[in-house]
LOTOR-385072 format. One record per residue (C-alpha): residue in three letters; residue number from 0; y, x, z. Coordinates in nm, 2 decimals. Layout:
LOTOR-385072
(atom Ala, NUM, (Y, X, Z))
...
//
This chain:
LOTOR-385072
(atom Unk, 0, (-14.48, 9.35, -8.24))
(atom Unk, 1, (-14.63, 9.32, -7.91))
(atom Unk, 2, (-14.58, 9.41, -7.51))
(atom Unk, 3, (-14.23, 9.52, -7.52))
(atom Unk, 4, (-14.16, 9.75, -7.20))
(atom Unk, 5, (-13.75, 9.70, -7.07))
(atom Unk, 6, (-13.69, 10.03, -6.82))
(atom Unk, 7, (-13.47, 9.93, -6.54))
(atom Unk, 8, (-13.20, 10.13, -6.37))
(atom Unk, 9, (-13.16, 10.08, -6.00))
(atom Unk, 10, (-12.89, 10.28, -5.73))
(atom Unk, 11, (-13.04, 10.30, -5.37))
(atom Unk, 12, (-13.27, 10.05, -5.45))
(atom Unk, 13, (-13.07, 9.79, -5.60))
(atom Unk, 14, (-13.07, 9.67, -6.00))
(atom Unk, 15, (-12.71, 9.78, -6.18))
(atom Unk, 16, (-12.66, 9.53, -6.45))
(atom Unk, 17, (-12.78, 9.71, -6.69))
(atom Unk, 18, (-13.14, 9.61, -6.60))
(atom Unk, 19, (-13.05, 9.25, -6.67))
(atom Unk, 20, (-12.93, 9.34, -7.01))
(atom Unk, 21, (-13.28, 9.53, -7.12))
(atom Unk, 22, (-13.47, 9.23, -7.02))
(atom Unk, 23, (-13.24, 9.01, -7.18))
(atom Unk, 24, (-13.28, 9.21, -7.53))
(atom Unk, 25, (-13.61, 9.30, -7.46))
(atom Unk, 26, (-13.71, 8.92, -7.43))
(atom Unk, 27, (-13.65, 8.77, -7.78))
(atom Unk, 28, (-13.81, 9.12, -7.91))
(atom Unk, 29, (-14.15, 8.99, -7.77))
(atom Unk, 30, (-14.11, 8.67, -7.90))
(atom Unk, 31, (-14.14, 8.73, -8.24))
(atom Unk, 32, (-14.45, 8.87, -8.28))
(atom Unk, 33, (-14.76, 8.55, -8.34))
(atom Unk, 34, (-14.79, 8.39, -8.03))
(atom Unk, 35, (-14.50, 8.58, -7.83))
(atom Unk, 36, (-14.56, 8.90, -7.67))
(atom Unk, 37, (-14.48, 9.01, -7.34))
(atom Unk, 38, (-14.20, 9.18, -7.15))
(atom Unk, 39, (-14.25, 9.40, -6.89))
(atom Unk, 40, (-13.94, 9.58, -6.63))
(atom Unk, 41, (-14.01, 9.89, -6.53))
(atom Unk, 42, (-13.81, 10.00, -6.20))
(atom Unk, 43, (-13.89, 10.37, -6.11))
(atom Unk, 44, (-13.77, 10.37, -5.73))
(atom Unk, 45, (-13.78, 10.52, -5.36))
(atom Unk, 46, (-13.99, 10.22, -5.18))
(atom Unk, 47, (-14.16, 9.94, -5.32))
(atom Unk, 48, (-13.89, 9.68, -5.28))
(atom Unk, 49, (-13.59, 9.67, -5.49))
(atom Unk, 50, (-13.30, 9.40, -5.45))
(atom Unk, 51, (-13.30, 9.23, -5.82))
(atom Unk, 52, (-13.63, 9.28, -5.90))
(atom Unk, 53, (-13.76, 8.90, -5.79))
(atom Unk, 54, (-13.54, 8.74, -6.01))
(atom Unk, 55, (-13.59, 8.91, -6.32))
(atom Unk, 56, (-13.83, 8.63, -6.40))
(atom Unk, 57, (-13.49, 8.41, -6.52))
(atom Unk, 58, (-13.40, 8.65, -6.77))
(atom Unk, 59, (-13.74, 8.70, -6.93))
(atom Unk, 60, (-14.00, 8.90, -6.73))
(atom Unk, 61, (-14.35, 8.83, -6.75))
(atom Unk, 62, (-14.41, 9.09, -6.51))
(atom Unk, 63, (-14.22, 9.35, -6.30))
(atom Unk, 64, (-14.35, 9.70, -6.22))
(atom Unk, 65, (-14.20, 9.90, -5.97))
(atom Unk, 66, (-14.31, 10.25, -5.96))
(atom Unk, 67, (-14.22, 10.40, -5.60))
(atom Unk, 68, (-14.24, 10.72, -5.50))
(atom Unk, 69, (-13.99, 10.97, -5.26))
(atom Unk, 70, (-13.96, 11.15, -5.54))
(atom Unk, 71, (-13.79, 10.86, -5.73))
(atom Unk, 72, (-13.48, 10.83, -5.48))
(atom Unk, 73, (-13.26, 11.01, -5.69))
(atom Unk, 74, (-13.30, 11.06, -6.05))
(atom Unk, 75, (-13.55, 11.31, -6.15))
(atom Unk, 76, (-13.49, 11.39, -6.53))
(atom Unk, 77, (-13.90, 11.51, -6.60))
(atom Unk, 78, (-14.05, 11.28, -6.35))
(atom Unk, 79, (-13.93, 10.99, -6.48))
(atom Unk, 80, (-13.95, 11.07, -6.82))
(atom Unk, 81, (-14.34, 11.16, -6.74))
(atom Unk, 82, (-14.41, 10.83, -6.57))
(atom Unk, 83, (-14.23, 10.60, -6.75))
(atom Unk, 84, (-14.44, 10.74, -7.12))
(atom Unk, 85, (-14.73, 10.73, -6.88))
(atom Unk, 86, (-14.68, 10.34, -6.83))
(atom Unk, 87, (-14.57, 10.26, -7.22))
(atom Unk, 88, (-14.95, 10.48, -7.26))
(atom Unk, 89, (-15.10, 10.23, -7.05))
(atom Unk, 90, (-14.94, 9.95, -7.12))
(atom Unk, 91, (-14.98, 10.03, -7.49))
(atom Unk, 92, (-14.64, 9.82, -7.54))
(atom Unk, 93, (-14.52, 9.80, -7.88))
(atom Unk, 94, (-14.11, 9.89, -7.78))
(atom Unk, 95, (-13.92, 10.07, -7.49))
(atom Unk, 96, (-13.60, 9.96, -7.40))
(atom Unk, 97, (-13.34, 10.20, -7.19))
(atom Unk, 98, (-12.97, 10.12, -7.15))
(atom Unk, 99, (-12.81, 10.38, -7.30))
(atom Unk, 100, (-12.60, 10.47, -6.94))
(atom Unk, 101, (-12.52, 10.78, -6.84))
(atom Unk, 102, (-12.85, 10.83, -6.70))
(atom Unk, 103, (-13.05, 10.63, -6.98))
(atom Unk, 104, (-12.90, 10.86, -7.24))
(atom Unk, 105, (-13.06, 11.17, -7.09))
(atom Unk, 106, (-13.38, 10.97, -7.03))
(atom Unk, 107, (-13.44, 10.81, -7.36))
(atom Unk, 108, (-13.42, 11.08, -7.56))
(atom Unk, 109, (-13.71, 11.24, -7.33))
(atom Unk, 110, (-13.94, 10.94, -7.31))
(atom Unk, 111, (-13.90, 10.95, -7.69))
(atom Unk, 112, (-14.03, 11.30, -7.72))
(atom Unk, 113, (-14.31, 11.30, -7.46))
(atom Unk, 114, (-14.44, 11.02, -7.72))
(atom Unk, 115, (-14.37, 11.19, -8.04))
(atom Unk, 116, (-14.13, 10.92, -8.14))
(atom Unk, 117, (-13.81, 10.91, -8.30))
(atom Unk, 118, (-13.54, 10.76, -8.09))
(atom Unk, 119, (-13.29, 10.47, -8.19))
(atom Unk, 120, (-12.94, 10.56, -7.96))
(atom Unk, 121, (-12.66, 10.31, -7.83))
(atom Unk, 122, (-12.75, 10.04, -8.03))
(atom Unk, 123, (-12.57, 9.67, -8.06))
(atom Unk, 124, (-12.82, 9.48, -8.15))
(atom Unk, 125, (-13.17, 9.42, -8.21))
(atom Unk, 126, (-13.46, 9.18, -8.47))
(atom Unk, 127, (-13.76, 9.23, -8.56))
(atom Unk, 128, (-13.95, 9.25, -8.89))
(atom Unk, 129, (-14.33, 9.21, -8.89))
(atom Unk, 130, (-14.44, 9.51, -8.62))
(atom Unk, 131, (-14.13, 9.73, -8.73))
(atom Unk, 132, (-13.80, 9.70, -8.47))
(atom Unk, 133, (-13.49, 9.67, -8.65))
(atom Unk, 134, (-13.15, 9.86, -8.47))
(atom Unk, 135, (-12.85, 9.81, -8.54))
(atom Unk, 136, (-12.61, 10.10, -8.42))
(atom Unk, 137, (-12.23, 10.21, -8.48))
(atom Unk, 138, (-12.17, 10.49, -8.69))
(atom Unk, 139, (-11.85, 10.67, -8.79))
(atom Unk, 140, (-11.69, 10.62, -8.46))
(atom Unk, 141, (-11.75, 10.28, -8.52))
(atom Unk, 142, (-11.60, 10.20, -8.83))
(atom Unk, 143, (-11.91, 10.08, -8.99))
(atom Unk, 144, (-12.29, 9.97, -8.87))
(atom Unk, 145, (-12.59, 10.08, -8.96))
(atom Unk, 146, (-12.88, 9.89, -8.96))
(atom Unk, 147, (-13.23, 10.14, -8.90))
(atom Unk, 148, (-13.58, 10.00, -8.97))
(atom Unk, 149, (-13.82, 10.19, -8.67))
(atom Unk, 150, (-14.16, 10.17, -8.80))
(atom Unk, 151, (-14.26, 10.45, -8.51))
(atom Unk, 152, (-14.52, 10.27, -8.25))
(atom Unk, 153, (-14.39, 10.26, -8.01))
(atom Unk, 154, (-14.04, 10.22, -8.10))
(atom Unk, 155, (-13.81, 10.37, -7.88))
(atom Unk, 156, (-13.46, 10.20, -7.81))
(atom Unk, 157, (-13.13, 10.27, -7.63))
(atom Unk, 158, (-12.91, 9.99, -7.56))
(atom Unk, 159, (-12.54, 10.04, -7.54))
(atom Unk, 160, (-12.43, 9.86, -7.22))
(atom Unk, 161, (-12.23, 9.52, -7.20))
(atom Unk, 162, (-12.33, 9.48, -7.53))
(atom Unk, 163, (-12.64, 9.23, -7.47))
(atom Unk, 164, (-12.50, 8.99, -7.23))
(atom Unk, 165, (-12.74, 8.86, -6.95))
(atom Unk, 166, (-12.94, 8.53, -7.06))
(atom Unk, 167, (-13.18, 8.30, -6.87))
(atom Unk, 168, (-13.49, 8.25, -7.04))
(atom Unk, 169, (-13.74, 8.19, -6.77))
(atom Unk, 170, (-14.08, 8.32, -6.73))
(atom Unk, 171, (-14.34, 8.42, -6.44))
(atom Unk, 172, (-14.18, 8.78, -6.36))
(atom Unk, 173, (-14.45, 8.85, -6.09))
(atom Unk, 174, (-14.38, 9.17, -5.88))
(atom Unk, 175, (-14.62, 9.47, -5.90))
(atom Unk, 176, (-14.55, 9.77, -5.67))
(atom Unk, 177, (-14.71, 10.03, -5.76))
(atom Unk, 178, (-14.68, 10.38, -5.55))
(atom Unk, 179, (-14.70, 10.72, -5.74))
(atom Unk, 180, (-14.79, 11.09, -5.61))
(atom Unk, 181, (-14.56, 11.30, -5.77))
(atom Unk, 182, (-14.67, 11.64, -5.71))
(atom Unk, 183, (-14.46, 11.79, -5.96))
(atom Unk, 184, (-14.11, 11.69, -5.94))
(atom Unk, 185, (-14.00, 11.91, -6.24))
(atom Unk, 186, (-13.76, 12.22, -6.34))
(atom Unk, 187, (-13.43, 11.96, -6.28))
(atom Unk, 188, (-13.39, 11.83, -5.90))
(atom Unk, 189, (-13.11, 11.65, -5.84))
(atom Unk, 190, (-12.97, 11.74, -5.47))
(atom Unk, 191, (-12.68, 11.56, -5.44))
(atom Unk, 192, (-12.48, 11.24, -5.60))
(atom Unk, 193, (-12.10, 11.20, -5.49))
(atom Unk, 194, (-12.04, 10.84, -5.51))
(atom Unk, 195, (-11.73, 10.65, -5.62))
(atom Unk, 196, (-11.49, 10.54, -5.35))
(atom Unk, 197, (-11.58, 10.20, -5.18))
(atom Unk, 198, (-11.52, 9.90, -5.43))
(atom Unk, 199, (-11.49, 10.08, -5.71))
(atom Unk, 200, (-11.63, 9.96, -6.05))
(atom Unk, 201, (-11.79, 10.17, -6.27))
(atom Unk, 202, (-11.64, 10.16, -6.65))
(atom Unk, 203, (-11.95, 10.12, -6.80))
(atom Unk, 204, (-12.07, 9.80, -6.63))
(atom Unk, 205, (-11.70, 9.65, -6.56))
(atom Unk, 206, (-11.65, 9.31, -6.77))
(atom Unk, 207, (-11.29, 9.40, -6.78))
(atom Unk, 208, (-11.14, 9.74, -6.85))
(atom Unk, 209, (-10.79, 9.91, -6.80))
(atom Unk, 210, (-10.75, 10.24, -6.94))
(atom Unk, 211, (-10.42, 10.41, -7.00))
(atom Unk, 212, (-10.32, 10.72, -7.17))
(atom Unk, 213, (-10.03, 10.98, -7.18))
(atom Unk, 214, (-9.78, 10.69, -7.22))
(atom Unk, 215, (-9.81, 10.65, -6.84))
(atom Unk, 216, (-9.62, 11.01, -6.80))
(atom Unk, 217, (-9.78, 11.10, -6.47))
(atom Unk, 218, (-10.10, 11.05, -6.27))
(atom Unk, 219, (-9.86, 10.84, -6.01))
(atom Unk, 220, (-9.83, 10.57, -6.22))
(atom Unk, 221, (-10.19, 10.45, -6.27))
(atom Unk, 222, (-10.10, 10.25, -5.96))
(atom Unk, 223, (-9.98, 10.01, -6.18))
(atom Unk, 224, (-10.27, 10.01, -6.36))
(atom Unk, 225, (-10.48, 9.98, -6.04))
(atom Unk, 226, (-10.23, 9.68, -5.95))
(atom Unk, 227, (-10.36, 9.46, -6.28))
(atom Unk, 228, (-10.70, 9.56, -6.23))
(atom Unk, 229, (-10.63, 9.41, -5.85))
(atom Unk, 230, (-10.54, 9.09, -5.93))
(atom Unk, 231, (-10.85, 9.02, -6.17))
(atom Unk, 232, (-11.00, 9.02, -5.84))
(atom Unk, 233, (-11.27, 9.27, -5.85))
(atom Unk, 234, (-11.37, 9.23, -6.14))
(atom Unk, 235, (-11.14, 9.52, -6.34))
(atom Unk, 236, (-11.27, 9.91, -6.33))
(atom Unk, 237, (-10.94, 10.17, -6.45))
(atom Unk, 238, (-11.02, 10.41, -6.72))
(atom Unk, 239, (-10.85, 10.66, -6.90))
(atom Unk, 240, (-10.82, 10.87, -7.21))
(atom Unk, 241, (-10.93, 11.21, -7.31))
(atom Unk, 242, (-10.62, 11.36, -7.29))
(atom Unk, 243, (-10.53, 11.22, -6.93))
(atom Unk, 244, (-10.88, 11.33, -6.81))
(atom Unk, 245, (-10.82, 11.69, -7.01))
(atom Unk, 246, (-10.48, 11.68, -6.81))
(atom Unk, 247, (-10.65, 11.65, -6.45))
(atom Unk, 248, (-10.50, 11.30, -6.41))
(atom Unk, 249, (-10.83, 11.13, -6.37))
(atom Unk, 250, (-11.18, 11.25, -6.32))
(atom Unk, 251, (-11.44, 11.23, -6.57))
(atom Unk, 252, (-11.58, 10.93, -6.49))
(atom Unk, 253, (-11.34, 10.73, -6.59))
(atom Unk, 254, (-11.29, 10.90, -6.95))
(atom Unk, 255, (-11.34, 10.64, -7.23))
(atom Unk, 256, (-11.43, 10.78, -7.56))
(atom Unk, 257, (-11.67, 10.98, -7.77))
(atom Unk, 258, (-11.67, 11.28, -7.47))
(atom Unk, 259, (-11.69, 10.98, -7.18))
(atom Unk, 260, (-11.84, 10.68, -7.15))
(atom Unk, 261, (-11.87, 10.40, -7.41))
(atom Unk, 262, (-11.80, 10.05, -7.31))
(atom Unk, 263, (-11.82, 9.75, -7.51))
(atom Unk, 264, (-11.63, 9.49, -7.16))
(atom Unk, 265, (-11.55, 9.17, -7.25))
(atom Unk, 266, (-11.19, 9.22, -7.25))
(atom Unk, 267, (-11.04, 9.59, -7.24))
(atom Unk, 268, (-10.68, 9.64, -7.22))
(atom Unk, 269, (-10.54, 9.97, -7.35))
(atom Unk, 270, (-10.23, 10.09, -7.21))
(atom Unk, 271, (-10.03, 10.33, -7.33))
(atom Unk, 272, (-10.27, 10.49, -7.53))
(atom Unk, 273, (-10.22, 10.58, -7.90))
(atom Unk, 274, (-10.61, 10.56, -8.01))
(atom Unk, 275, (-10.75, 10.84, -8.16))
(atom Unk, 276, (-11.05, 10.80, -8.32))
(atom Unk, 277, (-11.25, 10.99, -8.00))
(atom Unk, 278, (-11.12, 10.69, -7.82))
(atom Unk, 279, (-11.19, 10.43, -8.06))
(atom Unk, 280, (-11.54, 10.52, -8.06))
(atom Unk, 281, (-11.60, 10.45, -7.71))
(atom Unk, 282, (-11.42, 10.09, -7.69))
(atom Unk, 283, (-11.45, 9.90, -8.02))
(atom Unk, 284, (-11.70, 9.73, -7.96))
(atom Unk, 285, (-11.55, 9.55, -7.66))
(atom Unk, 286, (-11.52, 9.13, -7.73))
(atom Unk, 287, (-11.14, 9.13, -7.69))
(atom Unk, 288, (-10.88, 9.43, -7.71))
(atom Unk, 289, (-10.52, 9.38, -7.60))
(atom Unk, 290, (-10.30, 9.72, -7.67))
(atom Unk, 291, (-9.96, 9.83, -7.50))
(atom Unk, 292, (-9.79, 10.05, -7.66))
(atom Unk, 293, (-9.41, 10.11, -7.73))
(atom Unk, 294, (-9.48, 10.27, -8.10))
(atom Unk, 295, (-9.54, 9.95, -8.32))
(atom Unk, 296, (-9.74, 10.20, -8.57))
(atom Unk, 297, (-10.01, 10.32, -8.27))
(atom Unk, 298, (-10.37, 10.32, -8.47))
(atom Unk, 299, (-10.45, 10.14, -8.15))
(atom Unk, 300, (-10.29, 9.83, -8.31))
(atom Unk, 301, (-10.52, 9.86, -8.57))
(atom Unk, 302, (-10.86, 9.70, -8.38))
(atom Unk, 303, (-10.65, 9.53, -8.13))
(atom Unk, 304, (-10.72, 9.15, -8.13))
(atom Unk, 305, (-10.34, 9.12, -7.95))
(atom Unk, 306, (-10.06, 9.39, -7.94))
(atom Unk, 307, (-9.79, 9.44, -7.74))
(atom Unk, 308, (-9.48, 9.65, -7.85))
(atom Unk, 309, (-9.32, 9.74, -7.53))
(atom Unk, 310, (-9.26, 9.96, -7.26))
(atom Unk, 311, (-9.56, 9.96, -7.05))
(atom Unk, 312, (-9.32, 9.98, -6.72))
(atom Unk, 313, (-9.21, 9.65, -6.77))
(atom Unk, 314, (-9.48, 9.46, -6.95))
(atom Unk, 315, (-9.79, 9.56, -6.70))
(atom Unk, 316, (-9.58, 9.39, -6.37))
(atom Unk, 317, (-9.53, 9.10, -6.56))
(atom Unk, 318, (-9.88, 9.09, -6.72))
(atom Unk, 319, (-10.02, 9.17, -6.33))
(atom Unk, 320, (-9.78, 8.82, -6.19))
(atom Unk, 321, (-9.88, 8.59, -6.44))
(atom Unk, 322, (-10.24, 8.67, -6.34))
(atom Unk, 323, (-10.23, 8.65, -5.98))
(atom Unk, 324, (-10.03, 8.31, -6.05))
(atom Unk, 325, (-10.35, 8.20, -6.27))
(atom Unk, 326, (-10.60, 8.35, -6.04))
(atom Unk, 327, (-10.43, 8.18, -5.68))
//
């Protein structure tokens, strides 16, 4: 094992915490080869400065690249994919490291195949073993782990989000901006990205998650939802089930599950939700699940760490006043 390369993920040039995270796996990855390897963040952006990028040194970055170009201002699927396997080329680094986000999922899989190497998807966690990479990902919905030996050079890695939690292990992360002529933007262009409303988290990168299900009866009442997630004081996203999304309640973006987005938050609180096993497989790996749910035999209850039998009407208000009371 040597140079590992941790690909970074900014919006309108500024680092989503998902970039933390790579580095943060990426760094004791590099450290066990003889003599310790190094890490290198990628950021493929608009200009050369990106907000983040000078502290990525605390988290374990020998050196950050930023490759700028105006084509790189919103994401372009085959342009990135090009210049990032032109970089791991160059850099002739041993590993690749992409958060396995919305966007990373479509761009690993092509970074993998412009290098003729297998990919390793949504993994949990990560060792090494002489110069092969050892991933360990979900399988089964979850239900079981499977541990996959990548002997491929370079070994290519998606990391599921929230799983590797940011850690300071300082090192020089000097700042490299580098700017690209794209001539060829590719067959995909991207022309326009409607953004969430003001303030609001994204599922995928909240450390605290409230989804509910049909049990809430109506699109209305995810106010009461949005009420909880209030008083955790900005630090809650609202997501939603399959069958709530399916039902035009909440967009897509919200959807948790197999079809959505899969978050692993330090504490997600299911709420009225039964818990198929679509929906399983996008929140089990989250630190701490609470379930509401008024049927005591809900497979939810099942990989809940607490349960709540109970009408969701009255046990959310009185969940969202004893917070506020512990929060003021």
């Amino acid at each position: 094992m040597s140079g590992v390369l941790a690909v970074l993920e900014q919006r309108d040039g500024v680092l989503r915490s998902v970039s933390f995270e790579a580095v943060t796996a990426a760094r004791p990855l590099a450290d066990a080869t003889a003599g310790g390897g190094a890490v290198e963040a990628l950021v493929l952006a608009a200009g050369p400065d990106v907000q983040g990028g000078d502290v990525l040194g605390r988290f374990g970055a020998d050196k950050v690249t930023v490759l700028h170009s105006a084509t790189f201002a919103r994401y372009a699927p085959e342009a990135f994919a090009r210049a990032i396997a032109a970089r791991v080329t160059a850099s002739g680094s041993s590993a690749v490291l992409i958060a396995a986000s919305a966007t990373g999922r479509d761009l690993a899989s092509r970074v993998a195949a412009l290098l003729g190497v297998p990919l390793a998807s949504d993994v949990v966690d990560l060792t090494a073993d002489g110069d092969a990479v050892i991933a360990t990902r979900p399988v089964y919905a979850g239900k079981a782990l499977l541990k996959v030996k990548v002997t491929a050079r370079p070994a290519v890695v998606s990391l599921r989000p929230s799983v590797f939690t940011p850690v300071e292990r300082p090192r020089a992360g000097a700042v490299e901006a580098l700017r690209l002529d794209v001539a060829d933007p590719g067959r995909v262009v991207v022309r326009e990205v409607k953004a969430a409303s003001a303030g609001a988290l994204d599922v995928g990168e909240a450390s605290i998650v409230i989804s509910g299900g049909r049990g809430l009866k109506e699109p209305a009442n995810f106010a009461v939802l949005e009420e909880l997630a209030r008083a955790f004081g900005g630090r809650a996203a609202v997501g939603a089930s399959r069958a709530v999304v399916d039902a035009g309640w909440r967009p897509h973006a919200d959807q948790v599950g197999q079809t959505g987005k899969t978050v692993s938050p330090t504490l997600y609180i299911a709420v009225g939700i039964s818990g198929a096993i679509q929906h399983l497989a996008g929140m089990r790996t989250s630190k701490v699940i609470v379930a509401i749910n008024r049927d005591k035999d809900a497979p939810i209850f099942k990989v809940a760490d607490y349960g709540i039998v109970g009408d969701l009407f009255e046990v959310v208000p009185k969940l969202t006043e004893e917070i506020k009371k512990h929060s003021a």
